[in-house]
N, C-alpha and C positions, 0 to 999 in steps of 0.2 A: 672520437679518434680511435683507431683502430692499434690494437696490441699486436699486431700479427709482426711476427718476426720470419723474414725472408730470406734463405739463405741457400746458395746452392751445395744439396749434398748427396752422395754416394752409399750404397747401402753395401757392406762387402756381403762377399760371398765365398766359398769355399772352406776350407777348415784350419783351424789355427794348430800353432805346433811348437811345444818346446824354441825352435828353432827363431818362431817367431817375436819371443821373447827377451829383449833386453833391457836391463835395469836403466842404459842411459837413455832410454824411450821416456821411461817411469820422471827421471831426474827431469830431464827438460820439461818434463808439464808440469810438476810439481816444485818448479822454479818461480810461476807465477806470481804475481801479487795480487791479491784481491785489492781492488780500488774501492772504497766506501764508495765514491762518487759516481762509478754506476750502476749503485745499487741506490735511487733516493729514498728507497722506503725505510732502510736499515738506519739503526742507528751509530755503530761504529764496527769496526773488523780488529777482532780479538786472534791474533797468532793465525792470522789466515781464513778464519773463519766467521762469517757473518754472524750481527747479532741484532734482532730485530726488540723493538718493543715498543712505546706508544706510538709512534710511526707509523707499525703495522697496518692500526687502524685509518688511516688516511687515505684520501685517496680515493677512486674507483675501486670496488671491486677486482674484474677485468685486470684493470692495471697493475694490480697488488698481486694479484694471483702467475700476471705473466712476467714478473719479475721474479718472482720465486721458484715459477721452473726454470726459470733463464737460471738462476743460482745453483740447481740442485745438475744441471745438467750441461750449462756450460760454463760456469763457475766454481766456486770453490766443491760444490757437491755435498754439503753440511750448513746449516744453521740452526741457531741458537733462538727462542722466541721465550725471553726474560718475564716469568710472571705470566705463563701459559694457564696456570690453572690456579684458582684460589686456593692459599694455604691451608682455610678453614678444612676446605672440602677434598684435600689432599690428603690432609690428617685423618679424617672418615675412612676414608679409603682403607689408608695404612693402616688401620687399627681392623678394615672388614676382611683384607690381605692377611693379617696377621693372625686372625681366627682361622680362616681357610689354610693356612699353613699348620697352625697346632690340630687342627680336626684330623690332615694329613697323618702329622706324627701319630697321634691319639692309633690312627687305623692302621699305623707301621707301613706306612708307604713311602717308597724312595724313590725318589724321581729322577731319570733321565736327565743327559744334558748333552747339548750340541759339542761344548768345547768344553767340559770339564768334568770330573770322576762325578759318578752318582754319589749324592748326597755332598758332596762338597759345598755346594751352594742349597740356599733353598728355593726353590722354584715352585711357581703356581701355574699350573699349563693350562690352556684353556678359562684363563684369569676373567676374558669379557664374558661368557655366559653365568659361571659360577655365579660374578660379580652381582648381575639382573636378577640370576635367579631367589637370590640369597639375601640379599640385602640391593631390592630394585629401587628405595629411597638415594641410596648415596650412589646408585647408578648411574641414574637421571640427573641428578647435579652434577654430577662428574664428567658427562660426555654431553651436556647442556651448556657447550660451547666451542666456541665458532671457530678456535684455532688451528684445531687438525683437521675441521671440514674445510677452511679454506685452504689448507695445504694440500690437503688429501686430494681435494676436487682442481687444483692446480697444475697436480703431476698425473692423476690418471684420470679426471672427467669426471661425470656420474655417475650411481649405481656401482661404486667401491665395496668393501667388506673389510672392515676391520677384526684386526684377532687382536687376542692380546696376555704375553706372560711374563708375569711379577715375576723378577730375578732379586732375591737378598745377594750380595754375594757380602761372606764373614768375614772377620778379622783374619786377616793372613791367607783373603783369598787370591789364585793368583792368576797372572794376565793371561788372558785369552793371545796365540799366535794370528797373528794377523791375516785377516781374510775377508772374501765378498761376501753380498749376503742370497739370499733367495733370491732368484732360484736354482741358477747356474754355481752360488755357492755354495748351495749345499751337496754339491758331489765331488767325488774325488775327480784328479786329472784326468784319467784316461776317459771318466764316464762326460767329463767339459767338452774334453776332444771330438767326442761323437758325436755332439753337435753343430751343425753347420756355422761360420762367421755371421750369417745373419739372426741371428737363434740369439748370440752373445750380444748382437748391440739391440733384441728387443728385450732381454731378459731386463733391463733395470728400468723399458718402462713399466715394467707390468708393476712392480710394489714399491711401496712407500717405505722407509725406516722409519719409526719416531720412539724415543721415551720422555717419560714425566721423571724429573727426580721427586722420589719422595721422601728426601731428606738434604740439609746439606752436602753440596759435594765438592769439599777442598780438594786440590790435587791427589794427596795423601793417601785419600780412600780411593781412589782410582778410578776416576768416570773414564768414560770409552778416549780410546785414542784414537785419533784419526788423521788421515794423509789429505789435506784439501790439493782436489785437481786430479786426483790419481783416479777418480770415474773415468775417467777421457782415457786411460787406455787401451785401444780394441781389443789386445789380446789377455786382459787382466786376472780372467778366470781360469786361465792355465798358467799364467804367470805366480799369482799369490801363492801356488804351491811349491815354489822354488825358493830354495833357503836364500839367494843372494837378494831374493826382493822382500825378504822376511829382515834380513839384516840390513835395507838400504829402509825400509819401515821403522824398525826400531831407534833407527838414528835419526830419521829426521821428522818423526809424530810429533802430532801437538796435542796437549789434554788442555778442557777450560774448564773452570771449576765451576758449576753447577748451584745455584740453589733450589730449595725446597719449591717446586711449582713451575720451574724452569722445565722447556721442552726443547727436546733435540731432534731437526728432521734429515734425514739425509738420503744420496743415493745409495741404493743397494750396491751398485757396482763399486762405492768406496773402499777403497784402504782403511779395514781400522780395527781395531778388537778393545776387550775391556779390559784394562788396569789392575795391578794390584793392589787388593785394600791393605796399605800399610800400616794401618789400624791398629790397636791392641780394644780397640769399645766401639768401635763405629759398626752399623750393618748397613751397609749402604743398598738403599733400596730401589730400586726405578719400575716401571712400568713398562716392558717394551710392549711396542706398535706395529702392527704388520699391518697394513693396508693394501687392499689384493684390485686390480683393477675388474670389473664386471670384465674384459674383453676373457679374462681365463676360462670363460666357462662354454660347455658346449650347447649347442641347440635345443636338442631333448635330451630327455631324462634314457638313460640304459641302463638295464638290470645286468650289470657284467656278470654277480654272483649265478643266478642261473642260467646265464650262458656258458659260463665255466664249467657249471654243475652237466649241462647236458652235451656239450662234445667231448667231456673230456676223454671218454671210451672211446672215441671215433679217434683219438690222438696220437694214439699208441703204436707206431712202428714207422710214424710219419717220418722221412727224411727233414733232416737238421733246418732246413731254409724251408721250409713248407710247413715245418713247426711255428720257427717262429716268425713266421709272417700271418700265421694265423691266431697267436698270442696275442700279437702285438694289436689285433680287430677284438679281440672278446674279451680280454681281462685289461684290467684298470693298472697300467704299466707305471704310474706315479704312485708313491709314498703319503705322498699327501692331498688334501687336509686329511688329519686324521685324530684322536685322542690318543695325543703323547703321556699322559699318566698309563695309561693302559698296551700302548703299542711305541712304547718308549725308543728314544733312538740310543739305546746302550750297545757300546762296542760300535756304532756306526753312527753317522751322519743320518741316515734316516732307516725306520724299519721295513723290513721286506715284502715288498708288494704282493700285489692277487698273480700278477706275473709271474714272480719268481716263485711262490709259489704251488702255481701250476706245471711250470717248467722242473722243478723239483718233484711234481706225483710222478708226472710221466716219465721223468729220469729213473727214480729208482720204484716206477710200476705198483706205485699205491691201489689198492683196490679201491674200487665206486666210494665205497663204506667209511675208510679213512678219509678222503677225500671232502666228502662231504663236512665229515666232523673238522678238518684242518681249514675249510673252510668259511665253515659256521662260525669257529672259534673267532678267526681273523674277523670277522666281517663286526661281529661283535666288541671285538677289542676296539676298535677303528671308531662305536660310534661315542657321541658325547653325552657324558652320564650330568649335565648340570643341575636335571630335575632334581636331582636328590641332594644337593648341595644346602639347603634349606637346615 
């Protein structure tokens, strides 16, 4: 029997805008009810939200898998999959997590954060390779299981990439403001803006959300909040940054409380952020998951840094639009991937590209020499240091 779901649809196009934006857009989708009943795989809906667990395994393949993007993308956009990972081998984890965080302190490193003051929380950047490299025993048990490959391979296909960073967040940590996620969420408004309406409805299939808790998680300690149905907004990534849809968020989010081993996957283009830990002893720990689809990547391999390196004399008196059209061909105009312990996103969403870089020598007329070195430096920050995690 075939899974394919048939539907006739429209791809927008043009560019979205403030204007385009209303909260009662937001309200009528996010009025929905999830029906357990057309989801058979689930086993009940918790505050709007799917929750999966022996069930999961039932069934086809196929059929499990095309149920689950149906959920993540025309449903509620969140679920819950109860006893994702063994306790045993959670607890492993958290205790190999916990070293890699004190090794941090030991070396007076402060880490970066997307939505919160450096050092407020503790964070593991770059948590999956650390993880192999360092202790590749409780690795292999950890990702020797089938629940985020089936998710993963649900929503983007084959040949994924997973990333992945430990977030503690501390006793009287506090809630993240509500927002999308990668890719289109990690820029501000105007940079959302300049991208075309069709850009917005591929950005959330390109990645996956997911975390593990690795601890209890009562309300209290503040697992993520989240709007089910609020993916389905076309214009959502210029919308989150307006306070009326921050304040129509805050009133009507749902938290579900978490156990130790539980996983949460959802669309990036959700409504949601994390919670405060209301806590006076809890560290509430999770796992997050970024899972990237193979289609981000390009054909071949290009050395941007030496091509940077060798126009960049020829650049110099260029007019404004002949500049940056030629930018935009040689240097690596994306933030990421990148090593955020080392090219931290502090004071911004993400750190400053081989682009802005470049546009910066030639603005204020660096010599070859500087250049190079401001280069070098970046290119180096950028790469990932896990071998020495050991």
């Amino acid at each position: 029997m075939s899974t394919l779901t048939r539907r006739p649809s429209v791809v927008p196009t043009g560019w979205y805008a403030p204007a385009d934006c209303d909260v009662a857009d937001l309200a009528a989708l996010c009025e929905t009810a999830t029906d357990v009943a057309d989801y058979p795989h689930a086993d009940e809906v918790v505050q709007g939200v799917l929750v999966y667990g022996k069930r999961l395994r039932t069934g086809s393949r196929r059929e499990v898998q095309a149920e689950l993007a149906r959920a993540l993308a025309e449903g509620p956009g969140v679920l819950v999959v109860r006893d994702a990972v063994d306790r045993a081998v959670v607890d492993r984890a958290t205790a190999a997590f916990e070293e890699l965080i004190a090794r941090q302190k030991a070396e007076g490193a402060t880490t970066g954060d997307h939505f919160a003051a450096p050092g407020a929380n503790d964070r593991v950047w770059g948590a999956l390779d650390k993880l192999a490299v360092a202790f590749p025993e409780t690795f292999v048990d950890y990702y020797a299981n089938d629940v985020l490959a089936l998710v993963s391979e649900a929503w983007l296909g084959r040949g994924y990439q997973v990333t992945s960073q430990v977030n503690v967040v501390n006793p009287g940590g506090q809630a993240q403001v509500a927002h999308r996620d990668y890719h289109l969420g990690f820029m501000d408004r105007d940079q959302a803006m300049a991208y075309p309406a069709q850009v917005h409805a591929l950005s959330p299939l390109m990645t996956l959300q997911g975390a593990v808790a690795h601890c209890d998680m009562p309300v209290e300690t503040g697992p993520t909040m989240f709007l089910p149905h609020s993916q389905k907004l076309p214009a959502g990534y210029v919308a989150f940054h307006d306070p009326a849809f921050t304040a129509y968020f805050e009133e009507h989010h749902v938290q579900l409380p978490l156990a130790k081993g539980d996983a949460v996957f959802f669309n990036p283009a959700l409504f949601h952020g994390a919670g405060t830990n209301r806590t006076s002893d809890v560290r509430r720990m999770a796992n997050l998951l970024q899972v990237s689809s193979a289609f981000g990547r390009a054909m071949e391999t290009v050395d941007t840094t030496a091509m940077c390196r060798a126009v960049f004399p020829v650049l110099r008196g260029r007019p404004g639009r002949e500049l940056d059209d030629v930018v935009a061909v040689v240097a690596e105009a994306y933030a990421f991937p990148t090593n955020l312990d080392h090219d931290a996103p502090i004071g911004s969403m993400a750190p400053p590209t081989q682009a802005d870089l470049l546009h910066r020598a030639v603005a204020e007329d660096w010599s070859a020499e500087r250049f190079d070195e401001e280069l070098t430096a970046q290119e180096e920050r950028r790469r990932s240091r896990a071998r020495t995690a050991r």
